[in-house]
DRENBA-631253 format. One record per atom (N, C-alpha, C, CB): atom name; residue in one letter; x, z, y; residue number from 1. Coordinates in nm, 3 decimals. Glycine has a CB too. Layout:
! DRENBA-631253
a, r, x, z, y, k
CA, A, X, Z, Y, NUM
...
This chain:
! DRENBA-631253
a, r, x, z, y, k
N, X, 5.674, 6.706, -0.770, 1
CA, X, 5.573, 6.690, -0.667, 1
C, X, 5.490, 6.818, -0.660, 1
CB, X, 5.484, 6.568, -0.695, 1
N, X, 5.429, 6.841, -0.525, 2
CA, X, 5.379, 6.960, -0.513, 2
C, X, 5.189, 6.897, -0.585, 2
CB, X, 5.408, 7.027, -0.316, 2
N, X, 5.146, 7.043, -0.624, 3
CA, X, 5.054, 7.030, -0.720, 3
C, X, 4.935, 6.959, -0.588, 3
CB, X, 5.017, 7.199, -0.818, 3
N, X, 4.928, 7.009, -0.445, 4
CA, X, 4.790, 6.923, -0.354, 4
C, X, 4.831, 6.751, -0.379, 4
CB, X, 4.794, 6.968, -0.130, 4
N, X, 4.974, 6.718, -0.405, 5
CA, X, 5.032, 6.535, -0.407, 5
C, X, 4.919, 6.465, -0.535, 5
CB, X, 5.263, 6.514, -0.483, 5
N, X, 4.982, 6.587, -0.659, 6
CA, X, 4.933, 6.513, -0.785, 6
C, X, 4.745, 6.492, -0.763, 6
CB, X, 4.982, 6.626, -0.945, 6
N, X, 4.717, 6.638, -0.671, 7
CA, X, 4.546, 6.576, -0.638, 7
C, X, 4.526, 6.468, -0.566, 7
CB, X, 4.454, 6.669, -0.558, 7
N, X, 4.613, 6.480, -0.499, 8
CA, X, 4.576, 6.331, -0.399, 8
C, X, 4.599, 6.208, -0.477, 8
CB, X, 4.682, 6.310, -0.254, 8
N, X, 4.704, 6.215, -0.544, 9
CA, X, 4.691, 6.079, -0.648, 9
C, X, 4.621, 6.059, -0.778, 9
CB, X, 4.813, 6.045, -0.692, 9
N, X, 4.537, 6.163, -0.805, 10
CA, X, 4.439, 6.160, -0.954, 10
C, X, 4.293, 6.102, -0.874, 10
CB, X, 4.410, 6.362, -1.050, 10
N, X, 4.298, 6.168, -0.718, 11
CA, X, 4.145, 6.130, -0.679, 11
C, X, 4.210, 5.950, -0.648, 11
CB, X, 4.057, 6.249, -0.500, 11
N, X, 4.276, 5.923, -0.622, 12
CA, X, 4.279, 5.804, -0.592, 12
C, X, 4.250, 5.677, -0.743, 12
CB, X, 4.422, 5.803, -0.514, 12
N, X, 4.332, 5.745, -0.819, 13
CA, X, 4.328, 5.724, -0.976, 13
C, X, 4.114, 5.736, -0.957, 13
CB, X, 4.452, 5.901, -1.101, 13
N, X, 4.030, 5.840, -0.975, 14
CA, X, 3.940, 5.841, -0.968, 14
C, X, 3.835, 5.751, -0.878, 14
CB, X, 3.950, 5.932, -0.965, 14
N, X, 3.909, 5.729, -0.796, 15
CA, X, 3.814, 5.635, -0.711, 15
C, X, 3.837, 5.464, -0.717, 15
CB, X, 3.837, 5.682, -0.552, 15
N, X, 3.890, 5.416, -0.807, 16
CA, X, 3.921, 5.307, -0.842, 16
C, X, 3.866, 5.279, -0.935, 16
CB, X, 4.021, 5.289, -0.852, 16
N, X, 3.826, 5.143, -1.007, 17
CA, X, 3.803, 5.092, -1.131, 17
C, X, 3.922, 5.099, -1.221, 17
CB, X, 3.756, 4.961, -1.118, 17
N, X, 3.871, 5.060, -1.361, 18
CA, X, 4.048, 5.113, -1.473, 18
C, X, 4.105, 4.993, -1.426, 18
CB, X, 4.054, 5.123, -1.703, 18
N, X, 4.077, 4.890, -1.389, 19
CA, X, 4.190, 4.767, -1.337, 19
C, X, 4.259, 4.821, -1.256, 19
CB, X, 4.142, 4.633, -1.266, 19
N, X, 4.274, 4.895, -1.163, 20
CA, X, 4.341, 4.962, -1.097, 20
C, X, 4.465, 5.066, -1.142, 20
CB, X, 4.254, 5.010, -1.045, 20
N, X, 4.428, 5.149, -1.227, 21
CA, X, 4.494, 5.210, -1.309, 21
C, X, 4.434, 5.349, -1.372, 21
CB, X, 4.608, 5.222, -1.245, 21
N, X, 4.534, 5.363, -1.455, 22
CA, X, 4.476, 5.469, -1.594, 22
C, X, 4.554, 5.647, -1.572, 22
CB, X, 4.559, 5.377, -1.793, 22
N, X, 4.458, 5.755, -1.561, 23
CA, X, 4.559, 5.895, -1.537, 23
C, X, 4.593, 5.912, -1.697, 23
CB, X, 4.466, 6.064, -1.454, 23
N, X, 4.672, 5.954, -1.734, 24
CA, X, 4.758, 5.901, -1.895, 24
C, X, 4.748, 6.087, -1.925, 24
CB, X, 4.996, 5.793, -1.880, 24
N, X, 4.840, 6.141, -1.869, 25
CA, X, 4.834, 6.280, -1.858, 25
C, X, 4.890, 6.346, -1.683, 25
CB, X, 4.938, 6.332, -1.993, 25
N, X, 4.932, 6.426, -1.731, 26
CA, X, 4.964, 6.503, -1.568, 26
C, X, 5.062, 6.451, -1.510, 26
CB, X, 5.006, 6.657, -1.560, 26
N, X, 5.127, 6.382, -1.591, 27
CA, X, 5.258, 6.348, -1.482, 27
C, X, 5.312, 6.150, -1.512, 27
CB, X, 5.435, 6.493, -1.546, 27
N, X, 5.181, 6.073, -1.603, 28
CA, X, 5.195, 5.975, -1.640, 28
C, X, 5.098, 5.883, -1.649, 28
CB, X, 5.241, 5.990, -1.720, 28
N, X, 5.122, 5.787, -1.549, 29
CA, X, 4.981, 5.731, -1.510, 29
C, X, 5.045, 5.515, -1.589, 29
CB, X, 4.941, 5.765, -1.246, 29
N, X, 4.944, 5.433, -1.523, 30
CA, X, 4.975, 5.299, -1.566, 30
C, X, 4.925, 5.261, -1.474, 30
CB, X, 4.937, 5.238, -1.686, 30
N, X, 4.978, 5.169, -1.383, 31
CA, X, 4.923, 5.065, -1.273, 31
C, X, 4.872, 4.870, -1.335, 31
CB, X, 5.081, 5.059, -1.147, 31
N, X, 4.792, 4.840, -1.327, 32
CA, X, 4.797, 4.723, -1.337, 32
C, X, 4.919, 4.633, -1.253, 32
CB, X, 4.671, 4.695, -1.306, 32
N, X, 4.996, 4.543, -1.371, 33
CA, X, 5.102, 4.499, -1.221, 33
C, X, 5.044, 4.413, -1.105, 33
CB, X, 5.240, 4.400, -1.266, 33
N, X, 4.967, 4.365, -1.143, 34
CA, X, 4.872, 4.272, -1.031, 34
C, X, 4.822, 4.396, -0.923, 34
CB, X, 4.706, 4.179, -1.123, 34
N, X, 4.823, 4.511, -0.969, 35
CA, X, 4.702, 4.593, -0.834, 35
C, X, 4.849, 4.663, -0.809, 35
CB, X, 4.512, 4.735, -0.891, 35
N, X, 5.007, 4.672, -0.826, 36
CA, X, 5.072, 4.773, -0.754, 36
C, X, 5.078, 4.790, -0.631, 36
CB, X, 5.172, 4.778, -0.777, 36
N, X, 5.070, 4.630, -0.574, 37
CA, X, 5.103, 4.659, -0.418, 37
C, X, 4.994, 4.737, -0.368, 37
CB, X, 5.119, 4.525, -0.323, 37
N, X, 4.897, 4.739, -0.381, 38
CA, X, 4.796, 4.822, -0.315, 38
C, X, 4.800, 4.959, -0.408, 38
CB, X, 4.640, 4.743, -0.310, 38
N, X, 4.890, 4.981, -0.449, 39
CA, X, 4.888, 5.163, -0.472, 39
C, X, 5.017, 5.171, -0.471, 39
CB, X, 4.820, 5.245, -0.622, 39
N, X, 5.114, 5.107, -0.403, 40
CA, X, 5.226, 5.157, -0.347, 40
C, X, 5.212, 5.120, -0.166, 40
CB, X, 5.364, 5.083, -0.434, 40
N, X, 5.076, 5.052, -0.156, 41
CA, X, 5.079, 5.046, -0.010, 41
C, X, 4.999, 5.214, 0.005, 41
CB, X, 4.982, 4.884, 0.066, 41
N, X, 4.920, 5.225, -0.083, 42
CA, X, 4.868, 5.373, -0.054, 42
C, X, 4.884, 5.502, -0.085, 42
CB, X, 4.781, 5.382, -0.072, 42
N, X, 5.017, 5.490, -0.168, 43
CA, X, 5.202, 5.571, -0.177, 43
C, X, 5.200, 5.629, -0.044, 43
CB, X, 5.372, 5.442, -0.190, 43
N, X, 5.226, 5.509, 0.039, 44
CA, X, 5.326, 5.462, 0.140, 44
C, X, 5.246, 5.560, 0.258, 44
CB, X, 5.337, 5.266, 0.168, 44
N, X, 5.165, 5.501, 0.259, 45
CA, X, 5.036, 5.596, 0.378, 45
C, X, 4.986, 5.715, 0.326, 45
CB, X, 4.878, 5.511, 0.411, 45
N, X, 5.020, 5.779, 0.248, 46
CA, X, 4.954, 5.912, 0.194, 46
C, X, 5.110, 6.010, 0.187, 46
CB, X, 4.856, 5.882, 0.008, 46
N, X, 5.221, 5.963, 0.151, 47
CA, X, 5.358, 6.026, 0.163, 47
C, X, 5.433, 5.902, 0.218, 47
CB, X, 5.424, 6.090, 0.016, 47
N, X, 5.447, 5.924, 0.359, 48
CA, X, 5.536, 5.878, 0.444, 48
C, X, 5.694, 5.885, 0.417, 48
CB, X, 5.503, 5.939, 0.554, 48
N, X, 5.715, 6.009, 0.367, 49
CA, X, 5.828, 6.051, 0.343, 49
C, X, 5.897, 5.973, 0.246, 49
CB, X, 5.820, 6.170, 0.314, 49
N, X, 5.851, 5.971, 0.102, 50
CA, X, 5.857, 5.953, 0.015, 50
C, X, 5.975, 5.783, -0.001, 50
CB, X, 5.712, 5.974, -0.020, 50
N, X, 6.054, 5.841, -0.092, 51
CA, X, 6.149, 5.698, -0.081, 51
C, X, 6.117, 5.582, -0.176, 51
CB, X, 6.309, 5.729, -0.113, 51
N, X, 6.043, 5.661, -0.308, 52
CA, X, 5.990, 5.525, -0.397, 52
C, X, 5.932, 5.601, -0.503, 52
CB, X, 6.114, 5.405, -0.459, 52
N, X, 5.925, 5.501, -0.563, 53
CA, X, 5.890, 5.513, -0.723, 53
C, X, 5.957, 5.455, -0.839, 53
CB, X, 5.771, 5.465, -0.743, 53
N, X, 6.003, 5.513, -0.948, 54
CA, X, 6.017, 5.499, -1.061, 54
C, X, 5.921, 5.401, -1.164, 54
CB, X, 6.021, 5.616, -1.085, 54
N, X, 5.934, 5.258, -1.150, 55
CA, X, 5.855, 5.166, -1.232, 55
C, X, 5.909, 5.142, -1.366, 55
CB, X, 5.841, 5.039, -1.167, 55
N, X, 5.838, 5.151, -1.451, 56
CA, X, 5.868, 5.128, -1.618, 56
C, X, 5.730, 4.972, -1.661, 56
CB, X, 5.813, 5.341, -1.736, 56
N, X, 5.800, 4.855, -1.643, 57
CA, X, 5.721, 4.769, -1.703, 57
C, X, 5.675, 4.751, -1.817, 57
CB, X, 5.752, 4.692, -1.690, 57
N, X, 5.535, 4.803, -1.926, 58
CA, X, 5.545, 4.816, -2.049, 58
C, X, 5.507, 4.651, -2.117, 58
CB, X, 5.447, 4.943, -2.090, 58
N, X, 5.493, 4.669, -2.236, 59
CA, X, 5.502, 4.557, -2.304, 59
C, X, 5.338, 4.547, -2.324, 59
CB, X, 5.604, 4.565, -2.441, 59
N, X, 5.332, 4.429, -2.346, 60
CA, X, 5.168, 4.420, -2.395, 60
C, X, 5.050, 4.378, -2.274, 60
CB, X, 5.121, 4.585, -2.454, 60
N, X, 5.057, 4.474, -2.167, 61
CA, X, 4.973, 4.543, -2.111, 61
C, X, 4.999, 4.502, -1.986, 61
CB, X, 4.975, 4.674, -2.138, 61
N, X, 5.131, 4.476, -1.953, 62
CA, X, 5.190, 4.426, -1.792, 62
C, X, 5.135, 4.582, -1.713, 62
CB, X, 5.084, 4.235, -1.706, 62
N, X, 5.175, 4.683, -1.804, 63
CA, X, 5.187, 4.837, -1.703, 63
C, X, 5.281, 4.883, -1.635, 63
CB, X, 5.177, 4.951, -1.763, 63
N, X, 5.250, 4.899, -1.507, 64
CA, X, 5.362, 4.955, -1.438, 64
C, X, 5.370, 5.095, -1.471, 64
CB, X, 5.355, 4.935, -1.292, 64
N, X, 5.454, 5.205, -1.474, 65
CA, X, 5.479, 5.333, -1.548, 65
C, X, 5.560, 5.388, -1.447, 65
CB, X, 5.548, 5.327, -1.697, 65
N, X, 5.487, 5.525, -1.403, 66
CA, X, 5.600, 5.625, -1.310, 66
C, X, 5.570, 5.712, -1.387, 66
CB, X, 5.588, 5.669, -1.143, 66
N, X, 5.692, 5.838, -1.300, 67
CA, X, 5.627, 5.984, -1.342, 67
C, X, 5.663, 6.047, -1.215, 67
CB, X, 5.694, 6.073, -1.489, 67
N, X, 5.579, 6.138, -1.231, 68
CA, X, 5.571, 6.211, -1.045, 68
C, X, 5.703, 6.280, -1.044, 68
CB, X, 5.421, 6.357, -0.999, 68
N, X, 5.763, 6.304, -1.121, 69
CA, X, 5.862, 6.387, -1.071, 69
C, X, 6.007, 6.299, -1.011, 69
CB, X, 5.893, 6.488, -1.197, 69
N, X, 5.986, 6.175, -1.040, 70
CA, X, 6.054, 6.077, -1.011, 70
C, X, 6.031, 6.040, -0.876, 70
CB, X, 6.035, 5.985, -1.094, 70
N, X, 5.917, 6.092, -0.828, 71
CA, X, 5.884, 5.996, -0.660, 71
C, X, 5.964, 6.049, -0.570, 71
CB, X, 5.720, 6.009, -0.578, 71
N, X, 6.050, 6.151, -0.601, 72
CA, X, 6.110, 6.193, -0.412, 72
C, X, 6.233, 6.103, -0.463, 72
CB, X, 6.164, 6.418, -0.338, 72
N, X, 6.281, 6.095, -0.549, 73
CA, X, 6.417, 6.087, -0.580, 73
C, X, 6.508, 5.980, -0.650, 73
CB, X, 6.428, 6.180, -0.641, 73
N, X, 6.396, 5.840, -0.640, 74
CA, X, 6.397, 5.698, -0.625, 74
C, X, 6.357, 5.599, -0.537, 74
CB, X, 6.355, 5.667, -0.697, 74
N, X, 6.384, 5.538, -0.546, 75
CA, X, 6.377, 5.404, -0.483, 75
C, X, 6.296, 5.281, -0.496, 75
CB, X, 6.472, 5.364, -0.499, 75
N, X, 6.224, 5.199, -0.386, 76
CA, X, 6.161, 5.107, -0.436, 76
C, X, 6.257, 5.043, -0.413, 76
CB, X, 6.041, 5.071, -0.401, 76
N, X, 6.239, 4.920, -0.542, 77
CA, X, 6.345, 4.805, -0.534, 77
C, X, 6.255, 4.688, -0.485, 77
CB, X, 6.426, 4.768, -0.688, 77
């Protein structure tokens, strides 16, 4: 992802409560699974283009798990 994408998705990360989700490091964030649809609806409207995301369900925590370098070049299922 180009480095203006990862700003657009850290301020979004920033403008949310942590129920929303957590910036982990630069390229590894955690979604609440209850809040994804609304940050893959605002995926969706911020990169039009974009074909999906890479979800990793973790244990414990019910985290959804991408990594940016995964977003052009997956799929939402």
């Amino acid at each position: 992802m180009y480095e203006d994408d990862i700003k657009i998705i850290n301020e979004w990360f920033e403008s949310h409560t942590e129920n929303y989700g957590t910036y982990h490091s630069e390229n590894e964030y955690s979604v609440c699974a209850d809040d994804i649809e609304e940050f893959t609806d605002f995926l969706r409207d911020k990169f039009p283009g974009m074909i999906g995301i890479r979800c990793y369900i973790g244990t414990g925590d019910s985290a959804i798990w991408f990594f940016e370098e995964d977003l052009e070049s997956t799929q939402f299922v």
